[in-house]
N, C-alpha and C positions, 0 to 999 in steps of 0.2 A: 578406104583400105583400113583393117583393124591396125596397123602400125601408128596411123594417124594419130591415134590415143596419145602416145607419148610428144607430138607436137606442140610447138606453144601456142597454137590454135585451138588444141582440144584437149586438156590438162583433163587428164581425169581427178576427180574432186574426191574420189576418196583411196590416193595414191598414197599416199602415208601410213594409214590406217594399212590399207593391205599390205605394203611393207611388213609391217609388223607378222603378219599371216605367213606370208615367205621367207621372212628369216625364220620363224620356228619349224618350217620344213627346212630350210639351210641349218641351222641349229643340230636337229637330230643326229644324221648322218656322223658327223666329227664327234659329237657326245655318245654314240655308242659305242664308237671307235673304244674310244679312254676309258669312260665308265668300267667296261670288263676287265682293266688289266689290274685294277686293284682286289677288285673279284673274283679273280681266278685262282687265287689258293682255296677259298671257301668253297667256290664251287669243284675246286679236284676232290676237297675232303669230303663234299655230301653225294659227290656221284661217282664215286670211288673211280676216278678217271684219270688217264697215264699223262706223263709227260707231252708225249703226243698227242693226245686229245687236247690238252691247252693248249697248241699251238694252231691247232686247226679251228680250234672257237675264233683264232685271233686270224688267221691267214684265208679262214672261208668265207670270212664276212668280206676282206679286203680282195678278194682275186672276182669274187662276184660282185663287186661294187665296178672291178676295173675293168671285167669283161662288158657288162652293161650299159656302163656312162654313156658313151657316145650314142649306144641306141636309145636311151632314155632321152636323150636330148632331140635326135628324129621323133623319136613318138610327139612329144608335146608340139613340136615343127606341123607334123602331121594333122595330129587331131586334136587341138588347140591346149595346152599351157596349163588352163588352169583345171583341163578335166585328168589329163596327164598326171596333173600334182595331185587330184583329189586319189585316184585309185593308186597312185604310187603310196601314199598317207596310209588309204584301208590296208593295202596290204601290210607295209611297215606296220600298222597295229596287229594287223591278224599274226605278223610272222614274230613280233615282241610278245604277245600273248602264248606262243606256239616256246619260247623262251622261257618265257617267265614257268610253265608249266610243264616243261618237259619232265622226263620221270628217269631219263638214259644221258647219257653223254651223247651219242650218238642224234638223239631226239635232237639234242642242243646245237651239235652243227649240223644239222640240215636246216633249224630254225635259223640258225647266225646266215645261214649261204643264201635263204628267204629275204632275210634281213639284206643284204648286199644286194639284193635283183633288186627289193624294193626303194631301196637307198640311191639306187643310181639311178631309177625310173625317177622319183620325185625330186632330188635336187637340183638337177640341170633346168628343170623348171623356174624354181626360184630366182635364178641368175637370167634367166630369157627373160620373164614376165618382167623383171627391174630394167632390160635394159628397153623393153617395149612399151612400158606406160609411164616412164618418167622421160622430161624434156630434156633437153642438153644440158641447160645452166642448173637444173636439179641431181643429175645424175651422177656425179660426179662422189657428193653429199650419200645419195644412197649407196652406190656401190663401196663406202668406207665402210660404212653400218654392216653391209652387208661383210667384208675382208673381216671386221671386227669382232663378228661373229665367231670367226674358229678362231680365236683366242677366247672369248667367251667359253667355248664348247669346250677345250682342253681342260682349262680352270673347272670348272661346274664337274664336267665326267669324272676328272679324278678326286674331287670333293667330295661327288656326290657316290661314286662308287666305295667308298669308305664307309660314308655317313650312312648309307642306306643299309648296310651289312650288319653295322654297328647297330642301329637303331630298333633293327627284326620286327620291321614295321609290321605286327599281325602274324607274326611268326614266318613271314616269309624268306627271311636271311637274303640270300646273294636273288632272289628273284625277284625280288623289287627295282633291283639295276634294270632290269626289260620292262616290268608292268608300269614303271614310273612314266612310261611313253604313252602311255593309253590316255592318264585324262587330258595330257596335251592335245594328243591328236582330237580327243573328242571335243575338246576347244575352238582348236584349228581348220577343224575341216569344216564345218558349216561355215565359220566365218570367211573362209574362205569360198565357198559357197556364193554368196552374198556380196562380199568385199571387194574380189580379185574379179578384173576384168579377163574375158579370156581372148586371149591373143593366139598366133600361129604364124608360123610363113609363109609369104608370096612365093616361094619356090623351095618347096619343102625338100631338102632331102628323100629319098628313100633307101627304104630298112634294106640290111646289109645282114638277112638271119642266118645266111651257110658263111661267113668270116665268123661271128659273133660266136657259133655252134663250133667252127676249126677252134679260135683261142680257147674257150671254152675248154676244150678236148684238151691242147695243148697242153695250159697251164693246170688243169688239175693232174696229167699224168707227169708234170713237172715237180708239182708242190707235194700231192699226195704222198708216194715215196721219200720222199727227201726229209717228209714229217716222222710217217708213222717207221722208216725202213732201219733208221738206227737201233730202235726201242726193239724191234719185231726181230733183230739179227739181220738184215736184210735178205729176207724171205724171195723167191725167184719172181713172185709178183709183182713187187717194186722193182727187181734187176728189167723186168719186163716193161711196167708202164716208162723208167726214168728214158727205157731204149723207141719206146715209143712219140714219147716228149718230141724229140726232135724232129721225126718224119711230121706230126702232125702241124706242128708251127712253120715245119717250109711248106704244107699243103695249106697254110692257113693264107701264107705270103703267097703263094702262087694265085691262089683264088682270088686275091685283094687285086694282084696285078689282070690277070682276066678281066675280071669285074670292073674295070678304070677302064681299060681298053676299048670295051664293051659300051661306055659310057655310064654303066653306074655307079655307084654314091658308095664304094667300101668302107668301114671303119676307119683303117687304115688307109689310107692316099698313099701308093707307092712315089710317087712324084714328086709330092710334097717333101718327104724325105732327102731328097736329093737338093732344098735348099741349103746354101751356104750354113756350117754353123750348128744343123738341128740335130742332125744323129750326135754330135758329139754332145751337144745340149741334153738330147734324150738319157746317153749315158751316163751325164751328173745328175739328172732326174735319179737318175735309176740307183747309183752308190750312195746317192745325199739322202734318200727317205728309208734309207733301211735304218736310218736312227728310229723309227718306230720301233723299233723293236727293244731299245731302251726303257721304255714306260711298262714294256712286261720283265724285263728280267730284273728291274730294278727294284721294284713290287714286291718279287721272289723274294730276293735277297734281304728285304725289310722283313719282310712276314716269315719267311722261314729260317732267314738266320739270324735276324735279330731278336724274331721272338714278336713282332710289333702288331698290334689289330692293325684289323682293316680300316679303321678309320686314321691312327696314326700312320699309317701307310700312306693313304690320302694326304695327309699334311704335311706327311713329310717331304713327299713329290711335288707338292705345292708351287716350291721357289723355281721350279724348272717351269713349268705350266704360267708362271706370273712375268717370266722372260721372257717366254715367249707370246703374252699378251705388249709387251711394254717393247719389244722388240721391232714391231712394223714402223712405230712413231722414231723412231732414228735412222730407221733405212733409210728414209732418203737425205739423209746428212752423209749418211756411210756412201751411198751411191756417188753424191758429188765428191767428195775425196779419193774414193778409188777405182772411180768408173768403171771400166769392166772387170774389175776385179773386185766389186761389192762383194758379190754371191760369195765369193771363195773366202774373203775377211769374215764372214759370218762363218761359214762353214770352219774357218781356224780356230773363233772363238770355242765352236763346238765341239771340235777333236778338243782344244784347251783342255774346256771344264771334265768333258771325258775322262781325261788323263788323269786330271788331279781328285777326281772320285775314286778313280785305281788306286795311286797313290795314299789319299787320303784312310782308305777301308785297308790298304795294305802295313799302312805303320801303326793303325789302330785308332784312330781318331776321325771316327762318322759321325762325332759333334760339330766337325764342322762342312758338312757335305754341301748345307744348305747356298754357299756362298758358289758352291761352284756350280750346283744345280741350276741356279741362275742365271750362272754363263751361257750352261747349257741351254737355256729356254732362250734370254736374249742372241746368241748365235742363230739359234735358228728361224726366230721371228726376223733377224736380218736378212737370213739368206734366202728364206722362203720366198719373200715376193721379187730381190732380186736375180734371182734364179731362172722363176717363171716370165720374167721380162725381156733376160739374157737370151733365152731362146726364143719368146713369141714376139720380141724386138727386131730381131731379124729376118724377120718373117713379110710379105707382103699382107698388106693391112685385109684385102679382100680372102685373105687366107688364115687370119691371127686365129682367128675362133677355133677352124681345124688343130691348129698347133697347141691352142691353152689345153684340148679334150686331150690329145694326145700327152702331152705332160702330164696333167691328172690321173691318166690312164695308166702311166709310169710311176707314180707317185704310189699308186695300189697297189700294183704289181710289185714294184718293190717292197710295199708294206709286209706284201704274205708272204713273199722271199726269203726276206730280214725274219719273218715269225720262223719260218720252218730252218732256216743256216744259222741264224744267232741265237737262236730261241734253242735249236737242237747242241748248238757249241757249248752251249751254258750245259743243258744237261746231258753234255758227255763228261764236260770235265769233274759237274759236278757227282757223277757218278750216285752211286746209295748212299754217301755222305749225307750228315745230319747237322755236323757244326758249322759255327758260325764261321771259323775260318776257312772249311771248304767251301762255303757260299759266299764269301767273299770273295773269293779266289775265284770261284767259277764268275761271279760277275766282272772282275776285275778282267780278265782274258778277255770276255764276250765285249767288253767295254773301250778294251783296245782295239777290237777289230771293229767294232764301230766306226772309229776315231780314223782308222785308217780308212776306210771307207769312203770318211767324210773329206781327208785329206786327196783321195782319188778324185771324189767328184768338187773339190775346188779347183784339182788342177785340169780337169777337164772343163771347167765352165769357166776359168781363163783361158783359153786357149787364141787362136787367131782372133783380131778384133773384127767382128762380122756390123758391115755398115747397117745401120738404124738410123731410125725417123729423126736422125740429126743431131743424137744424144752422145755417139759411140766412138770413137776416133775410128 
């Protein structure tokens, strides 16, 4: 059996080495995430593009990443792992080049919503292919490397989305943030080629393409309006799809349950759902990652009202991004002190620093933001993995896998949420304003509702203590 690979009978000998190959596709995905949001003033001024279009660079890549996941994960089930990863790669080039060269805004998101199919096609690979060729007593060791990774990616994207801006490598300004993915992949992909064994499953799932095609429909007549319908007056076309939204997501859930019935494989497991614990788990997914949306408005706020390039923009969001590398390495000190109440201790920490960046921008003293940006970043490196544990901890173990895609899948979802309601809260209050204390003020607001958010989904991920693998009271 190709699973056998990973046995301590048949160590594949060059499991390290392609390591290497699969985290630069786990890599990617989270470092495009970031990279744009320091980039996105540059790129509104050279594609003379609305408030709305920068939300939708940021919520098209994230609702197509979250529609996708789980079927990107079937495919490589399917038709083995590492060919899965290889065309998930070409395309992520082709649709970063379709980016990097766009000549419209509009060009740019349908490139970015390219970018999210392809993103969610090749990642789930990298995390299968690690748990299929490394043995037990090694595994352990990679899957760190691998968690370590999106702290890596946070760090690097918003560094590097500064730096590249700054730098006008060749005269290409904000387009270097996409083409910088090309000679990776062109790296990556033969060696992986080569390097990466390919694996697959003994009992593959199968594709779930009319659920996939309902959320699909759902979420974009969800997100669409809620972006563009502020800016536009809210035109009868938005009043139209926001009204459609809804039918289409309870046809999306009726199909899932058909389909389960039936006995196939939907996105969505109706049943699943109905474990102890996980809808209300999903719900702290869903209020706890709309802090993405802080890395864009916060950005804003540097660059337009303080006046700051793109590169000091990058540094200045630094100490957030270095919290949240420095954050996983305490979680589990945080976990044993407040056991099921870890997730939610992080998430306090994070409303915290929130607060006092309101505060701080509000008495006039963003000399010292740095200090609380780092709350922010450690808060959420703590809650992050105890979050995702809180609910696929409760989970039976022959089921966890379904549960972590399902999280994931909320973690997106919310991503382009948080883009299109905090992202649009920001530019209502901040109105035509130009100064520095109206973009203060408008971050300050958008920044509370963050915080509260965050305060929502601690107290939803304390809630009943739902029995675990012996960890959980």
């Amino acid at each position: 059996m190709i699973h056998a690979l990973g046995s301590d009978a048949h160590r594949d000998p060059r499991r390290w080495i392609a390591l290497v190959v699969l985290l630069a596709g786990a890599f990617l995905p989270p470092l495009d995430f970031f990279i744009v949001n320091v980039a996105l003033p540059s790129i509104r001024a050279d594609l003379h593009a609305s408030a709305a279009v920068m939300q939708l660079i940021i919520s098209g890549y994230a609702t197509a990443y979250a529609v996708m996941l789980v079927t990107g994960g079937r495919l490589g089930d399917l038709y083995g792992r590492r060919n899965i990863f290889l065309i998930g790669m070409a395309g992520f080039a082709v649709s970063s080049a379709l980016c990097g060269w766009a000549s419209t805004a509009h060009a740019l998101i349908i490139g970015r919503v390219l970018q999210g199919v392809s993103a969610a096609i090749m990642a789930p690979q990298a995390l299968a292919s690690i748990n299929a060729i490394f043995p037990e007593d090694e595994k352990s060791k990679a899957l760190s490397l691998y968690a370590m990774t999106f702290g890596l990616a946070s760090m690097a994207g918003l560094f590097l989305g500064g730096a590249l801006v700054a730098l006008d490598i060749f005269g290409l300004g904000w387009r270097s943030i996409f083409l910088v993915n090309l000679p990776v992949i062109a790296i990556a992909a033969p060696a992986a080629l080569f390097l990466v064994t390919d694996t697959r499953s003994d009992r593959p799932s199968r594709l779930d393409v009319g659920g996939a095609v309902l959320l699909a429909l759902g979420l974009f007549a969800l997100i669409a309006p809620l972006t563009e319908g502020r800016e536009q007056g809210w035109p009868r076309w938005a009043l139209v799809m926001l009204a459609t939204a809804v039918p289409l997501l309870l046809a999306f859930w009726r199909f899932e349950r058909k389909l389960e019935i039936a006995g196939g494989d939907p996105i969505v497991t109706p049943s699943l759902l109905r474990a102890p614990g996980l809808m209300r788990g999903l719900l702290a997914a869903l209020f706890f990652y709309v802090v993405a949306a802080f890395w864009l408005i916060f950005s804003i706020y540097q660059q337009g009202g303080l006046g700051q390039t793109p590169f000091a923009a990058g540094l200045a969001i630094l100490p957030a991004a270095a919290g949240f590398f420095l954050g996983p390495f305490v979680s589990g000190r945080v976990l044993k002190v407040f056991r099921r109440y870890a997730a939610a201790a992080g998430m306090g920490v994070q409303a915290g620093g929130l607060v006092a960046t309101a505060v701080l921008i509000s008495v006039g003293a963003p000399r010292f933001l740095f200090v609380a940006l780092f709350f922010i970043g450690v808060g959420q490196g703590i809650a992050l993995p105890n979050l995702v544990q809180t609910v696929v901890g409760g989970i039976d173990k022959t089921r966890s896998g379904l549960a972590a895609g399902l999280v994931n899948s909320m973690f997106q979802i919310s991503a382009a949420l948080a883009a299109a309601l905090i992202g649009g809260l920001f530019f209502a209050v901040l109105g035509a304003a130009t100064d520095v204390g109206s973009f203060g003020h408008a971050y300050s607001i958008a920044a509370l509702a963050i915080a509260v958010c965050l305060l929502i989904a601690g107290w939803l991920s304390s809630g009943p203590a739902v029995p675990s693998n012996g960890d959980r009271p």
